[in-house]
C-alpha positions as CSV (number, residue, x, y, z in Angstrom):
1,X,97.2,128.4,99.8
2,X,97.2,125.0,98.9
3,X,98.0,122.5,96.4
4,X,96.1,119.8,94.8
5,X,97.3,116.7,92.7
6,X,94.2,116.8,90.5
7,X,94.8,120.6,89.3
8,X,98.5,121.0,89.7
9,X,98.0,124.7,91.0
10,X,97.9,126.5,93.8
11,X,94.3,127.0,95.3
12,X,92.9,129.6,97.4
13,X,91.7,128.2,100.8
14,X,91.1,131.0,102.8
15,X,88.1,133.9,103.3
16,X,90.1,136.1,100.8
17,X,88.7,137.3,97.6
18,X,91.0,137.9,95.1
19,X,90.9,138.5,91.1
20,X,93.4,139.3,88.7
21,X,97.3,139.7,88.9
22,X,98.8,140.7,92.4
23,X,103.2,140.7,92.8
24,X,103.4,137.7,90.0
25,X,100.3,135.5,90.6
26,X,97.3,135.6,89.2
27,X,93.8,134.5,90.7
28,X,91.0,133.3,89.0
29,X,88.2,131.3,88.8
30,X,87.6,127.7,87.1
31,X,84.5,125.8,86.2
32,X,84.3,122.6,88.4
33,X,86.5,124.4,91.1
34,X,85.6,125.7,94.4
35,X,87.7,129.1,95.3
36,X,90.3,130.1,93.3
37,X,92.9,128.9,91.3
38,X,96.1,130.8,91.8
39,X,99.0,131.0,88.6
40,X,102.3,132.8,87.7
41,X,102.1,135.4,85.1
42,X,104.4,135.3,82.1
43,X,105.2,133.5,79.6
44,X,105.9,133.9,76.0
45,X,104.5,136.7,74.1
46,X,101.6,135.9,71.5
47,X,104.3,136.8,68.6
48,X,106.6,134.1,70.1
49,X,104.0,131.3,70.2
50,X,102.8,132.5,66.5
51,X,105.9,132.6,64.7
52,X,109.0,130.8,66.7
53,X,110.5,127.7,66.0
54,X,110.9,126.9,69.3
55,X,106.9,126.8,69.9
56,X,105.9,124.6,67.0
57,X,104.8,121.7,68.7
58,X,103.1,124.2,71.1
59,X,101.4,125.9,67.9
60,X,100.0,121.9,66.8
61,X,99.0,121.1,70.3
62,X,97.2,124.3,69.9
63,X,95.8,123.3,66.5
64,X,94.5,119.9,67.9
65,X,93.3,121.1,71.2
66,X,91.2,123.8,69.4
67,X,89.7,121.1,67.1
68,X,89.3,118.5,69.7
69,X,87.1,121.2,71.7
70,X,85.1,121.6,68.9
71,X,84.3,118.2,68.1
72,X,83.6,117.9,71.6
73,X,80.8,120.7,71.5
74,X,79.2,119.3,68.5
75,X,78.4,115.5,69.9
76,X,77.7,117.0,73.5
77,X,74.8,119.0,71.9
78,X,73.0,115.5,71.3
79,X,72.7,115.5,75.3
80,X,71.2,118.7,75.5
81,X,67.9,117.7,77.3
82,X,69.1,115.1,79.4
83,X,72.2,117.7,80.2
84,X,70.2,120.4,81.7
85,X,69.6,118.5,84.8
86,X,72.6,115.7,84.9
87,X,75.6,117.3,83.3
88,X,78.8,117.6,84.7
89,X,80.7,120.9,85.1
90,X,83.5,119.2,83.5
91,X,82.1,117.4,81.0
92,X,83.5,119.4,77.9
93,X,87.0,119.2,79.1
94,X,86.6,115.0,79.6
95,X,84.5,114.8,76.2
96,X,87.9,117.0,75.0
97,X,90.5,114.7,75.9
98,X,88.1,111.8,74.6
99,X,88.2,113.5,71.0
100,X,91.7,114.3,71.6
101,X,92.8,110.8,72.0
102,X,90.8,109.9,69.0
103,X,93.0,112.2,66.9
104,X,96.2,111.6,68.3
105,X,95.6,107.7,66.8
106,X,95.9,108.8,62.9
107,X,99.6,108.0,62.4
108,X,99.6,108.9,59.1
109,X,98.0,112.7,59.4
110,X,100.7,115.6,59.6
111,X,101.2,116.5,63.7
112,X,98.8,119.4,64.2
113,X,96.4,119.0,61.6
114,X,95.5,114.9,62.1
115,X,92.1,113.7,61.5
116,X,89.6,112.6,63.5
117,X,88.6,108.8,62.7
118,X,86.2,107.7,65.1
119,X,84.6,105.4,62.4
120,X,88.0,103.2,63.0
121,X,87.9,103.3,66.9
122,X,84.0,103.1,67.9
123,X,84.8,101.7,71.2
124,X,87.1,105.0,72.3
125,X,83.8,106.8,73.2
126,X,81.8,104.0,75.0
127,X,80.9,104.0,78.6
128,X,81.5,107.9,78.8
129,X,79.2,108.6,81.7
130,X,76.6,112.0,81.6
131,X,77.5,112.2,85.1
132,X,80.6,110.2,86.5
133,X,79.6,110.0,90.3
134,X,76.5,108.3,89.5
135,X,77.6,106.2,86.8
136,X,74.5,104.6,85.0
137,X,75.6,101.1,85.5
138,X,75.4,101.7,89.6
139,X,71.2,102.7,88.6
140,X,70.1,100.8,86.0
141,X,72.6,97.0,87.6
142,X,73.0,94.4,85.4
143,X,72.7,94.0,81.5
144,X,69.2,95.5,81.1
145,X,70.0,97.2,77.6
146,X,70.8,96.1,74.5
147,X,71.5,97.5,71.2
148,X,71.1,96.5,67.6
149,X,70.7,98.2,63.8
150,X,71.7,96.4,60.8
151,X,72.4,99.5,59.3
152,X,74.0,101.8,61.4
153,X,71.3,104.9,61.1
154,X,68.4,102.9,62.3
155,X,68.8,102.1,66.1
156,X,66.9,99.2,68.3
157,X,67.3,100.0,72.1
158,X,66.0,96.8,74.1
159,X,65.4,97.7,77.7
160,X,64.9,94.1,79.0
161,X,62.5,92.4,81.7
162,X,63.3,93.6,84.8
163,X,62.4,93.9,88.7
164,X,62.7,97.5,89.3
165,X,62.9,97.0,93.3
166,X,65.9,94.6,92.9
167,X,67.4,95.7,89.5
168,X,67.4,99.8,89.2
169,X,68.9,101.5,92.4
170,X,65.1,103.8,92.7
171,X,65.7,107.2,93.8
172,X,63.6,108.5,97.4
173,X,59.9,109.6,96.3
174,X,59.9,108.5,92.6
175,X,56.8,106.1,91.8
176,X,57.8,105.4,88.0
177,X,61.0,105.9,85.9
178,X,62.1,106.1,82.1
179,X,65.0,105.0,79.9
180,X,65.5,107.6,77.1
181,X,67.7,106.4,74.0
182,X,69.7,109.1,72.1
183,X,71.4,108.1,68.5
184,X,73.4,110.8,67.0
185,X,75.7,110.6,63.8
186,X,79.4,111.7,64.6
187,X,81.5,112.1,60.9
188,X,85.2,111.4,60.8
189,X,86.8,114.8,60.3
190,X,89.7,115.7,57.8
191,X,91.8,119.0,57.8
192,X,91.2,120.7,54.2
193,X,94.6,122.5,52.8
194,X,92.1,124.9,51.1
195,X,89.7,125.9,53.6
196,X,92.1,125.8,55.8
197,X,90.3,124.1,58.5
198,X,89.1,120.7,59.1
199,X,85.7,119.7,57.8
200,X,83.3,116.5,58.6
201,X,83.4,114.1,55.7
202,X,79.5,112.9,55.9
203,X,76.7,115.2,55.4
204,X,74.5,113.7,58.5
205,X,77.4,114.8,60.3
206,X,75.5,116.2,63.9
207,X,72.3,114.4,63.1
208,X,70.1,113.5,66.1
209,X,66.6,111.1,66.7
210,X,65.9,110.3,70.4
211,X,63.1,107.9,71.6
212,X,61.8,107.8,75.6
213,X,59.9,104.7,76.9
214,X,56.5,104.4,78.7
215,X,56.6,105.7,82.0
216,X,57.6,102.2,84.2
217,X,56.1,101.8,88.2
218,X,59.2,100.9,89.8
219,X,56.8,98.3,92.4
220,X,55.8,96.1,89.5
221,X,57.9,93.5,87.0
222,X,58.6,95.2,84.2
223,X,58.3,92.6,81.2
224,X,60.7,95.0,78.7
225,X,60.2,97.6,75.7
226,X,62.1,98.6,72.8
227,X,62.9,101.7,71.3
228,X,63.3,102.7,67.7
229,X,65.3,105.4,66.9
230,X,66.1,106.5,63.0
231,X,68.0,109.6,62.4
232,X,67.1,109.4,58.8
233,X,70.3,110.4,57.1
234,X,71.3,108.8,53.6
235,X,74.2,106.4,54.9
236,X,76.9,106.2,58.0
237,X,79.9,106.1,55.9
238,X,83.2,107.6,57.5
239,X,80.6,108.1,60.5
240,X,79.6,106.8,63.7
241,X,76.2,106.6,65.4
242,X,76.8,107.0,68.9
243,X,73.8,105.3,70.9
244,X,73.7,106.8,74.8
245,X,71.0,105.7,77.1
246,X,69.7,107.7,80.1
247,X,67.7,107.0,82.6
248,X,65.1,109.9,84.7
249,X,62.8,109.0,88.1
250,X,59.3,110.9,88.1
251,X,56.8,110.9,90.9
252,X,53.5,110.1,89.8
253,X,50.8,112.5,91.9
254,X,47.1,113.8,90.3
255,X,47.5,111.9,87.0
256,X,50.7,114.0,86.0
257,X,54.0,112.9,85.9
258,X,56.9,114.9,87.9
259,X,60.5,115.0,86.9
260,X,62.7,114.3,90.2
261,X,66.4,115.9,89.8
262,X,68.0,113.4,92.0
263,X,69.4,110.0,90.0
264,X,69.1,110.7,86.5
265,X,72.1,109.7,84.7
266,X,73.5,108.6,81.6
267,X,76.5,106.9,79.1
268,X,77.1,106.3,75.6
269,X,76.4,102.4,75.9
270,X,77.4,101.6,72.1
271,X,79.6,103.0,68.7
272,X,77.9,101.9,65.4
């Protein structure tokens, strides 16, 4: 066995497959991890965590975990395409304690049922990266995108003049690339005393409009393109439109473009 800094558990190491409980541990398996991850069993019973004093703060952590997680899942569904072939195993957990650090700024919001105001801290979600070994800023080097909308729901994505052979990092075999632009609307949430849950506080709450550019040769200046994107939802108030740019190497052969697995990556370059 061994122990590692990043997981703070034991880890199995060895050729020895083991699940479940055996003389106090017990083995299982973890997304992102290789082997096995090894714990104690115990703990308090699911009566005590319900109902004791003594777990309260456990039972709001709980609260705000839960929510956080499903935050998470709703603007990591925007990414669905580009996440099929870039996504990290871990990216719920890191979009998690994103959200989580979001909600743990309302200072005025009762511990365990705060809200979520991303509207009021836009920046907390840039630069999250699709795919943090590659991070898009290593591909795509220099300030080649900007980003503009006078209203908030209707999204300009300028992918300026380039040199692909000196200013995108090409991938091996790829004769053209693409930048893809994804605006969604993320609402501020509130917890409702009624329903008993927390609800999203604008209606274009999950919305999502993506745009892709031409197909570029990466052996030719590029003189720029930009992308419109318009989710087409009444207004952004108590929202955020969360603009992420991605970018996907192809290799040109017979007149038809194929996809190439290897470099496509991605961030949320801006918070309107």
């Amino acid at each position: 066995m061994q122990r590692t800094n990043e997981a703070k558990m034991a880890k199995e190491s060895s050729f020895i497959r083991i699940k479940g409980a055996v003389d106090g541990f017990r083995y299982y398996h973890m997304k992102g991890h290789e082997g096995l991850i090894v714990g104690r069993v115990g703990g308090p019973s699911a009566s005590q965590v319900k109902n004791s004093p003594s777990f309260a703060r456990l039972r709001e952590n709980g609260n705000e975990f839960g929510q956080s997680a499903r935050i998470s899942k709703m603007i990591r569904q925007a990414w669905s395409t580009p996440l099929m072939h870039m996504g990290h195993p871990r990216n719920a957990g890191r979009m998690n304690s994103k959200v989580r650090s979001v909600i743990q700024l309302d200072e005025e919001g009762r511990r365990g049922y705060r809200s979520f105001l991303l509207s009021e801290h836009k920046e907390m979600l840039t630069n999250f990266q699709l795919l943090p070994e590659l991070p898009f800023d290593m591909i795509m080097k220099g300030n080649g995108i900007g980003v503009s909308s006078k209203n908030g729901k209707d999204v300009k994505v300028e992918i300026k003049a380039l040199t692909p052979e000196t200013d995108v990092r090409i991938t091996k075999g790829a004769t053209h690339f693409r930048i893809q632009a994804i605006a969604s609307c993320v609402s501020d949430y509130v917890y409702d005393e009624e329903a008993k849950r927390w609800v999203a506080v604008n209606d274009g709450n999950g919305v999502t409009a993506e745009a892709k550019s031409s197909y570029i040769p990466v052996n030719k200046a590029f003189e720029g393109e930009t992308l419109e994107v318009s989710l087409g939802i009444t207004d952004t108030t108590n929202a955020t439109t969360l603009v992420t740019v991605c970018i996907e190497f192809y290799q040109k052969s017979g007149g038809n473009y194929y996809l190439l697995r290897e470099g496509a990556c991605g961030k949320v370059i801006k918070g309107l």
